[in-house]
N, C-alpha and C positions, 0 to 999 in steps of 0.2 A: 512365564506366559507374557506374552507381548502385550505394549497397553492398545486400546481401543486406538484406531486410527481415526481422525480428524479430516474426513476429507472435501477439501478445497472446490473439490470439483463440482462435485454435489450440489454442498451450499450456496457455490454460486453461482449456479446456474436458477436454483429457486429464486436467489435474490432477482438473476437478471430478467426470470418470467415476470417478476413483481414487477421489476419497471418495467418492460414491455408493455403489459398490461394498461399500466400510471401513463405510456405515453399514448397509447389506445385512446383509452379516457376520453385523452385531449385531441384526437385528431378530430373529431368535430367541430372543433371551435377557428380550423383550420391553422394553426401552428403547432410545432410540434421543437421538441427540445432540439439543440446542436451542439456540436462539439469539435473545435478546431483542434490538430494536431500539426504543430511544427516541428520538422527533422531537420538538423543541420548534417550535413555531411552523410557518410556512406557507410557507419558503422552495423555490421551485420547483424548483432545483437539487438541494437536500436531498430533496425529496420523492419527486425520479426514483431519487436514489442509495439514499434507501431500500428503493423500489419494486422496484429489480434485486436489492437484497441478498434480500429479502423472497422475491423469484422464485427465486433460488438457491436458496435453500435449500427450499423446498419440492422442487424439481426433484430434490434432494439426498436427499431422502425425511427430512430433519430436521423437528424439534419448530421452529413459528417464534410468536413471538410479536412482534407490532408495539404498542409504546405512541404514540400522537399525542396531543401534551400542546398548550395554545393558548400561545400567544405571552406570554399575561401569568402563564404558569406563574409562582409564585415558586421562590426556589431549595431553601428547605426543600422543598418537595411534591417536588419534581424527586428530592432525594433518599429523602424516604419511599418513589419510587416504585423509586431504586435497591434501598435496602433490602428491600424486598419482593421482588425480584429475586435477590437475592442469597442469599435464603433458599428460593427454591424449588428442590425438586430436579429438576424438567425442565427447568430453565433452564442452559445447563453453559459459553454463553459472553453477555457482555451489551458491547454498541455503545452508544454515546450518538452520536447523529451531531451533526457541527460543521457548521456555527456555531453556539454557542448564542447567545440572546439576551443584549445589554450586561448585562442587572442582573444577571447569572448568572455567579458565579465559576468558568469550566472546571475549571482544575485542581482547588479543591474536588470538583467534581464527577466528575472522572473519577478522581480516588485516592480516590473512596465505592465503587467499584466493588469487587468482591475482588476482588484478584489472582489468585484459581485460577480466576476467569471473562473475563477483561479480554483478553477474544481481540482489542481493538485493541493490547496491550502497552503502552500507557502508564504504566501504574502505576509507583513506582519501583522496586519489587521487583521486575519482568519486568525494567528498564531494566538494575536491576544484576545480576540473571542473565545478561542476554543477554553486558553488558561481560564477566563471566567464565567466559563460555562454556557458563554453564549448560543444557543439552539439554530441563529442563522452562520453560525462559524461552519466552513468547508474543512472537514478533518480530512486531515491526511488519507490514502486510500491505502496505502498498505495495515498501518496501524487499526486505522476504521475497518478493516477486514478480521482483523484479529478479535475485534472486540466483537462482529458480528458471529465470528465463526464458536465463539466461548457461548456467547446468548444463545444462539441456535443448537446447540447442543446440549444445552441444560448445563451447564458445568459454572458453576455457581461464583461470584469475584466478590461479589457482600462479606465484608470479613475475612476475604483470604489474604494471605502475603503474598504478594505479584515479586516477582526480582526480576528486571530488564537488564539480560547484559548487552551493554550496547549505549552510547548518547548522543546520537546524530538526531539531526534537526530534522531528517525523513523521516524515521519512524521510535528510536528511543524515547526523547523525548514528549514526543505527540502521544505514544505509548501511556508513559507516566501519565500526561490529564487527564486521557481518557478514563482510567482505572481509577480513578479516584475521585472521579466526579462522583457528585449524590445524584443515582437513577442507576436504572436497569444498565448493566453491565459495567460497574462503576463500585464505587462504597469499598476498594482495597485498600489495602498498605501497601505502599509501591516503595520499593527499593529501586535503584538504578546503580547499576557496577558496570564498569567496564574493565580495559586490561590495564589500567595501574592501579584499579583497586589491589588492596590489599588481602593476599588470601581469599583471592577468587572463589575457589571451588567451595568453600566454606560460607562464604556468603549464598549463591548458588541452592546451595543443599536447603537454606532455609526457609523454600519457596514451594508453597503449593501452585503458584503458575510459574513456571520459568518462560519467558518472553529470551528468546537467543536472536541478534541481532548487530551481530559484531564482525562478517563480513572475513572471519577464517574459517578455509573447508575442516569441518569434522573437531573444531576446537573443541566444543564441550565434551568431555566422554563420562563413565560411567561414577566417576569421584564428585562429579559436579549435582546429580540427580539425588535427592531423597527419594525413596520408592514411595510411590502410590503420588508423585507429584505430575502434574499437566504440564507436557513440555513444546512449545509453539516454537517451530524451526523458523525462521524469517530468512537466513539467509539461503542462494544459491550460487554457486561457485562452480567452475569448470576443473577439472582435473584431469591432467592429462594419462592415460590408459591405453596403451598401444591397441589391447585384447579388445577394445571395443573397433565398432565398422570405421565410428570419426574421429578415433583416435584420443578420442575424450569421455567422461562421464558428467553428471550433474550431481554434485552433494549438495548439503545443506549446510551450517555450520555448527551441527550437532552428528556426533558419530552413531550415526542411526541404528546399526547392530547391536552396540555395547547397551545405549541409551533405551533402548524400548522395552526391553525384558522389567524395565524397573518402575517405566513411566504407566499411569492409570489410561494417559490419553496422549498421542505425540502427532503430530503433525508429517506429513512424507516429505520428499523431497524428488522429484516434481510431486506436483498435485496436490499441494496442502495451502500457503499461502499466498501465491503466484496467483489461480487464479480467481482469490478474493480481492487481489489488488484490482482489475477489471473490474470487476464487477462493483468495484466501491464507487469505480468513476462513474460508471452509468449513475448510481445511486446520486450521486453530487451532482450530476448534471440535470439530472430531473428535479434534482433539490433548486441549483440555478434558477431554471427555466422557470419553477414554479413562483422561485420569490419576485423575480422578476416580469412575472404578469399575475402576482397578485392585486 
């Protein structure tokens, strides 16, 4: 028997009536939250992810702003155009979407951002809030989706063993603080593995939540799951499928067939943590808006 499906869809779409709502509220007082997205260049994939963000938030009844910059942007302009951003006041949270191009130093670019707008949390100042628990720290929105989509489901992290395979600074490790904090969706034991741990699949099995987040189609299969454990797919991946119309499919990085007969609760692939990632930014940008006219 397959485990209970987790879905993505659902949940966040509740979340995103809640901010609609939270931005309702505020339309009387005549402002309403914003959110800048900058594109560099012409990547197809980047361009859809913007497209949905872009959709969101209008549907959200937010302030949106789209910058599409060309491919031979340099990285000054890229940040003059941060800068300009960061000084408007209808603008309350700002996105750079990745990839950026090679000549384009990220991290530069994303710590030009302010922190009191960096509704992706990467800055180090959100980074080191979040480690201390700080309540105005901007978590991550892939990870903050995980943690909402566990809360919303009743599926209990107090006392459980979390395992994150995976420790990138998007979502492994942002992962780990959040499950560990003391509060609602928080109070685990967090292990973190990635692929030079040692005897992977072993470590893995010891985990009533498995967090998979390591960015190979179909890595984890059915050696890595302890039955009756919660298995949260993070990633998605392209694979090429002649048999399909575009020549491709979408996996997850968990072998979905083998994995699910064992798991209590597993996440799909689409429609599981994809669109909590949305829906987390709405959440951070009302979170923004609000600290910033409190």
């Amino acid at each position: 028997m397959s485990g209970t499906i987790l879905d993505g869809v659902a949940i966040g779409k509740a979340i995103r009536d809640e901010v609609a709502a939270a931005v309702a509220r505020h339309a009387p007082g005549g402002r309403k939250p914003g959110l800048a997205v900058i594109l560099v260049g012409d990547d197809p994939a980047s361009r859809a992810y913007v497209g949905s963000k872009e959709k969101a938030c209008l549907e959200a009844g937010m302030h949106s702003v789209k910058v599409v910059l060309p491919e031979t942007t340099s990285e000054e302009e890229l940040l003059v155009h941060i800068d300009r951003l960061n000084a408007d006041p209808r603008v309350h949270g700002i996105l750079v979407q990745l990839p950026l191009p090679r000549h384009i130093d990220k991290e530069k670019v994303l710590f030009r951002v302010s922190p009191a707008k960096d509704v992706d949390g990467f800055h180090p100042i959100n980074v080191g809030k979040l480690v201390i628990g700080d309540p105005t720290a901007f978590r991550p929105c892939t990870p903050y989706g995980v943690q909402q989509m566990l809360m919303r489901s009743g599926i209990e992290t107090k006392g459980a063993h979390a395992v994150i395979v995976g420790r990138s600074t998007i979502v492994g490790r942002p992962m780990a603080s959040l499950l560990i904090q003391d509060g609602p969706g928080g109070n685990a034991t967090v292990t973190i593995a990635h692929s030079r741990s040692r005897d992977l699949p072993a470590i893995a099995r010891t985990a009533d939540i498995l967090v998979v987040a390591i960015g190979r189609p179909e890595f984890v299969t059915r050696e890595f799951v302890r039955p009756g454990a919660v298995v949260i797919d993070v990633g998605i991946n392209r694979v090429d499928d002649p048999a399909r119309p575009r020549g491709y499919r979408l996996t997850g990085d968990v072998k979905y067939d083998e994995v699910a007969p064992l798991a209590s609760w597993i996440t799909p692939v689409p429609g599981g943590v994809g669109p909590m990632t949305i829906a987390m930014l709405l959440q951070n940008t009302l979170q923004a808006f609000e600290q910033a006219t409190a």
